[in-house]
matplotlib code that plots the C-alpha trace (Angstrom):
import matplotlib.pyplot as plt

x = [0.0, 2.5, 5.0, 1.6, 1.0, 4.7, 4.3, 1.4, 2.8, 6.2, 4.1, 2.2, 4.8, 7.1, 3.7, 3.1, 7.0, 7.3, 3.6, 2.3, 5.0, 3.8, 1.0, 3.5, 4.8, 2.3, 5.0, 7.8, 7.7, 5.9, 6.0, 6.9, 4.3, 2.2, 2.9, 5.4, 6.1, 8.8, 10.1, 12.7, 14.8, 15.6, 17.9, 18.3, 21.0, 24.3, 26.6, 27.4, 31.0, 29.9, 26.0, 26.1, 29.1, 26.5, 23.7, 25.9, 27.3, 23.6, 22.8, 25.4, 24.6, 21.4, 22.4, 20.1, 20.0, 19.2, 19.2, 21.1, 20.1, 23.6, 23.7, 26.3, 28.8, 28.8, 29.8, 32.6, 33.8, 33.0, 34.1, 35.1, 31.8, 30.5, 33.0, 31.7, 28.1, 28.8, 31.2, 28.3, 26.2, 23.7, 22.3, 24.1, 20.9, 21.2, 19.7, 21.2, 24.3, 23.7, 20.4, 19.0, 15.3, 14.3, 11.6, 14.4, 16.4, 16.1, 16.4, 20.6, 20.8, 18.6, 20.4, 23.5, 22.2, 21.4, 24.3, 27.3, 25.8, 25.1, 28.9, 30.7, 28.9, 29.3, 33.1, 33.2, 31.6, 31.8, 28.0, 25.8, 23.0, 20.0, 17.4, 17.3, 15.8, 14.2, 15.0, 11.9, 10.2, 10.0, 10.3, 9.8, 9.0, 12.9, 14.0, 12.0, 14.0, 17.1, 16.7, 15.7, 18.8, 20.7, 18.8, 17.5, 14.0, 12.2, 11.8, 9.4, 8.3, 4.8, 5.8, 7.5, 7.9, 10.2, 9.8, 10.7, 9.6, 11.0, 9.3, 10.6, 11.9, 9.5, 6.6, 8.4, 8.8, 5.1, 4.3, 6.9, 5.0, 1.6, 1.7, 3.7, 2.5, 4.2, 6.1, 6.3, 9.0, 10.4, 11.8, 14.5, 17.4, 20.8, 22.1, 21.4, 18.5, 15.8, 18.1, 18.6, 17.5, 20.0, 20.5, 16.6, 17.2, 19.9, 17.5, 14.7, 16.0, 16.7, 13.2, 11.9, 14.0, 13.0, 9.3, 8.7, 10.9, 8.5, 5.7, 7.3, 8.6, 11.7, 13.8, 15.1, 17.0, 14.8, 16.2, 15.2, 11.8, 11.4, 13.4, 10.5, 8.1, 9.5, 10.1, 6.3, 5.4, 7.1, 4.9, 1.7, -0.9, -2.1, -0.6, -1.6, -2.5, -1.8, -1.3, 0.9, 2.8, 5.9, 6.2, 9.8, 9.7, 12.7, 14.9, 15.8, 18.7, 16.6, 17.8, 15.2, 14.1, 11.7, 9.1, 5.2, 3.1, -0.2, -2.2, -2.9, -6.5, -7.4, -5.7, -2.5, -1.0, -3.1, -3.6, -0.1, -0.2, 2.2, 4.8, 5.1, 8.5, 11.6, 14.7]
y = [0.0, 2.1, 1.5, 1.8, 5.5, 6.4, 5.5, 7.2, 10.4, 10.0, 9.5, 12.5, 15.1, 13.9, 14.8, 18.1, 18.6, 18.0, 17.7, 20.2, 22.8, 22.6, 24.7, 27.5, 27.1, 29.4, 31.6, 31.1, 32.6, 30.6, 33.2, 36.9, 39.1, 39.2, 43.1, 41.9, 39.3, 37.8, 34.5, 32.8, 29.7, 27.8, 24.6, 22.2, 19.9, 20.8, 21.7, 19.0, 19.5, 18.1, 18.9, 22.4, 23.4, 22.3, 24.2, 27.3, 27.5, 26.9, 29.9, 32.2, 31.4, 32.4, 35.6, 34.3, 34.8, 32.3, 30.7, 28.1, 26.4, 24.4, 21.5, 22.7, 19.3, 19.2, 22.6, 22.0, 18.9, 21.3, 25.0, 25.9, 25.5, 27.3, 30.1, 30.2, 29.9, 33.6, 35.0, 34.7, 36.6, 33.9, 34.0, 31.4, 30.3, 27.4, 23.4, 22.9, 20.8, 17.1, 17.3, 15.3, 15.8, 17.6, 14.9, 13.6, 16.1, 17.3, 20.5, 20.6, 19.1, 21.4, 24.2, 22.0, 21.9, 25.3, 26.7, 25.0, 25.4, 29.4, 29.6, 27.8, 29.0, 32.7, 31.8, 30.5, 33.5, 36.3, 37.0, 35.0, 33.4, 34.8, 32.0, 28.4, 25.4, 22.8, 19.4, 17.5, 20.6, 19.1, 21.5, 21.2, 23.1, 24.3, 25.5, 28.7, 29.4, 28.4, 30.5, 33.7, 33.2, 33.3, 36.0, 33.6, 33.4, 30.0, 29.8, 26.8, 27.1, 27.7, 25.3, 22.2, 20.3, 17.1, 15.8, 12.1, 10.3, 10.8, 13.4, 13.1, 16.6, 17.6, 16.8, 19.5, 22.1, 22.0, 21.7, 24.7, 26.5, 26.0, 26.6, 30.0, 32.9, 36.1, 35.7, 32.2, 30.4, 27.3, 24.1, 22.8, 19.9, 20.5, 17.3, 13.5, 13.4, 11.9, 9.3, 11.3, 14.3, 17.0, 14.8, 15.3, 19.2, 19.7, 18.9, 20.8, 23.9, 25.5, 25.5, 26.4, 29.3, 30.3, 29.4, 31.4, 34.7, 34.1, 34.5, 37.8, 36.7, 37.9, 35.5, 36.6, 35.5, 34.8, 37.8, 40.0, 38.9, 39.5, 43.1, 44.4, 42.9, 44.3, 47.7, 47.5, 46.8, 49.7, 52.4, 50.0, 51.5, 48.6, 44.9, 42.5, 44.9, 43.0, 39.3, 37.0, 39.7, 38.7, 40.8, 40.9, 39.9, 41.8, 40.4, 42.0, 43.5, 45.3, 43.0, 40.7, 37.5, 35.0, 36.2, 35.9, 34.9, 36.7, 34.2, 34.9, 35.4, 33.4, 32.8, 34.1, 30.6, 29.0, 29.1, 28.3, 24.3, 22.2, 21.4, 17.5, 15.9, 17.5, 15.9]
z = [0.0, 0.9, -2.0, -4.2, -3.1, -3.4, -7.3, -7.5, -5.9, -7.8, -11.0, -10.1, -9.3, -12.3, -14.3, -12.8, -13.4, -17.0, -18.7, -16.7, -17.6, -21.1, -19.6, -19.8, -23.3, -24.3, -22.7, -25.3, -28.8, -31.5, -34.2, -35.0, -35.7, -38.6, -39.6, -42.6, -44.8, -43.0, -42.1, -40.2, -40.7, -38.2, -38.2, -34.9, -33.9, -35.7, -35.7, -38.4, -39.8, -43.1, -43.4, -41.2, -43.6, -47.1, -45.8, -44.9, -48.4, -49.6, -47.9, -48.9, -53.0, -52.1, -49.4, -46.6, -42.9, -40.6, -37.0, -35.9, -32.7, -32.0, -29.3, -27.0, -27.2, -30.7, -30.7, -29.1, -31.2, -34.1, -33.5, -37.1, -37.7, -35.6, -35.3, -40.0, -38.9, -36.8, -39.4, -42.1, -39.7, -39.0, -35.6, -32.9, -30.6, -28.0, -28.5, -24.8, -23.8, -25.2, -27.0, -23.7, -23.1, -21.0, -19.5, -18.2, -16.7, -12.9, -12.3, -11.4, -14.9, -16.7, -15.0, -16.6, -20.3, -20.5, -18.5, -20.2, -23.7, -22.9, -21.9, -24.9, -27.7, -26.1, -25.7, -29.2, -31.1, -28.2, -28.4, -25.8, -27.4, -26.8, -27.6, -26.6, -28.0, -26.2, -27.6, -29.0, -28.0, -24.5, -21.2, -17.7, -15.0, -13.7, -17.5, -17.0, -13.9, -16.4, -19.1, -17.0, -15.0, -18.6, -20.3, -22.8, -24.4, -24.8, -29.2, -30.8, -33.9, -36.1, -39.0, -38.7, -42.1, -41.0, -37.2, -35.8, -39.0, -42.2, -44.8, -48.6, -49.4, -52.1, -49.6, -47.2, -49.6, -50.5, -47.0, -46.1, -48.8, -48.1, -44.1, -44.8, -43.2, -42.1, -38.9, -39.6, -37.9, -39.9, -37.6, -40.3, -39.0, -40.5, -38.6, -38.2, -35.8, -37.6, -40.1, -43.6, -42.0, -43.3, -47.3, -46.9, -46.4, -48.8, -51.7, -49.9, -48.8, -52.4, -53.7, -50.2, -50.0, -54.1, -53.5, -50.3, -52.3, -54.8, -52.6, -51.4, -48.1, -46.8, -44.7, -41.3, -38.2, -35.1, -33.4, -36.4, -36.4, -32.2, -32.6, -34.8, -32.0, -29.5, -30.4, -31.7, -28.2, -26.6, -28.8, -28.2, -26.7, -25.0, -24.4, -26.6, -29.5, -32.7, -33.6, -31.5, -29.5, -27.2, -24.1, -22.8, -19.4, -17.4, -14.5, -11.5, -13.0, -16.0, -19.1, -21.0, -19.9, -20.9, -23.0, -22.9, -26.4, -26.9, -28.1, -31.9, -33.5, -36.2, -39.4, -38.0, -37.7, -35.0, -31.7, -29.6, -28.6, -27.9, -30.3, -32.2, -30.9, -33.0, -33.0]

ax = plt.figure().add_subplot(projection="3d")
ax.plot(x, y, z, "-o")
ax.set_aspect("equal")
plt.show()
């Protein structure tokens, strides 16, 4: 009996501690807002000295900006790659230390993840990241605490075209395409997460790119897309005015925290929820 409500209690506290966190996702940024056509690319789990370094030269043939969300260890096995990533001025963001989840970290761990990945990829391009990643799209209840500590913001994403199974990359692009929407933010995987992931990517990310210029978009970095947000804020007249609005949230010490999501109206890109598994 006893034993029997232990369980139960462990099972409900590790609930509260993980699931129940994703009642505050709601809290990170899903999208920018909806004022321009503009759109960010984001790519998860390089860096990848041999995929990362393809996609960067896709990139520059094309003169795009993006976001990379690096895992912190293979940063470190990898810093050429990262130290090019900065130099093309693409944004360095944070997919934590070792791409654990973060169902299965305690809170001394999470603290870990976020922590020693914050600190090496600052060292590496001498800019601090400013947004972080959850792996699989996973939080619990201590990362919030985390990220303030760090001055980092909680970033999802609004469009995801390839998550745990395997999408064929033509079937992205049209998906890519179809989903688009200003303020979009695009969940892309320049390294082996999913198997075939970034071979998928190569093929798909040209006719992305051309497809959503032809549809007038301009592509952004994440921070691009949340500096216009909030520097609209600061002039609103009212919080929450406009479609899918991030508050900065400050610290003690007056710099930017975690940030809130108004939750969007309708045909802005759905309402926030939380996100399908990424790698």
């Amino acid at each position: 009996m006893i034993l029997g409500r232990l369980a139960v209690g462990t099972a409900a506290a590790w609930a509260a501690y993980t699931w129940g966190a994703h009642l505050l996702t709601p809290g990170c940024v899903w999208r920018g807002p909806a004022t321009r056509r503009r759109i960010a690319l984001t790519f998860d789990d390089g860096p990848d000295p041999i995929w990362s370094e393809r996609i960067l030269d896709l990139l520059a043939r094309r003169e795009v900006r993006a976001s990379f969300f690096l895992v912190g260890e293979r940063a470190a096995r990898a810093p050429e790659t990262v130290r090019r990533i900065a130099a093309a001025d693409h944004e360095i963001a944070s997919h934590g230390w070792s791409h654990r989840s973060l169902w299965l970290c305690g809170p001394r761990r999470t603290e870990d993840e976020i922590a020693r990945a914050h600190h090496l990829l600052g060292s590496l391009t001498g800019r601090p990241p400013r947004h972080f990643r959850p792996p699989w799209g996973m939080v619990n209840a201590a990362m919030f605490g985390a990220l303030r500590r760090h001055q980092e913001r909680c970033v999802l994403w609004s469009i995801q075209p390839e998550g745990l199974h395997p999408v064929p990359a033509t079937q992205q692009v049209r998906d890519v395409l179809r989903r688009a929407h200003p303020g979009a933010i695009v969940d892309l995987h320049d390294a082996e997460g999913t198997r075939g992931a970034p071979v998928r990517l190569v093929a798909a990310l040209a006719p992305m790119i051309d497809g959503l210029r032809e549809m007038g978009y301009e592509l952004v970095t994440v921070g691009e897309l949340l500096e216009e947000r909030d520097v609209s804020l600061a002039d609103a007249a009212a919080p929450g005015d406009g479609v899918g609005r991030v508050v900065a949230m400050p610290t003690t010490a007056g710099a930017p925290g975690t940030a809130r999501t108004r939750r969007p109206r309708r045909g802005g890109g759905g309402r926030p929820r939380r996100p399908s598994p990424s790698p």
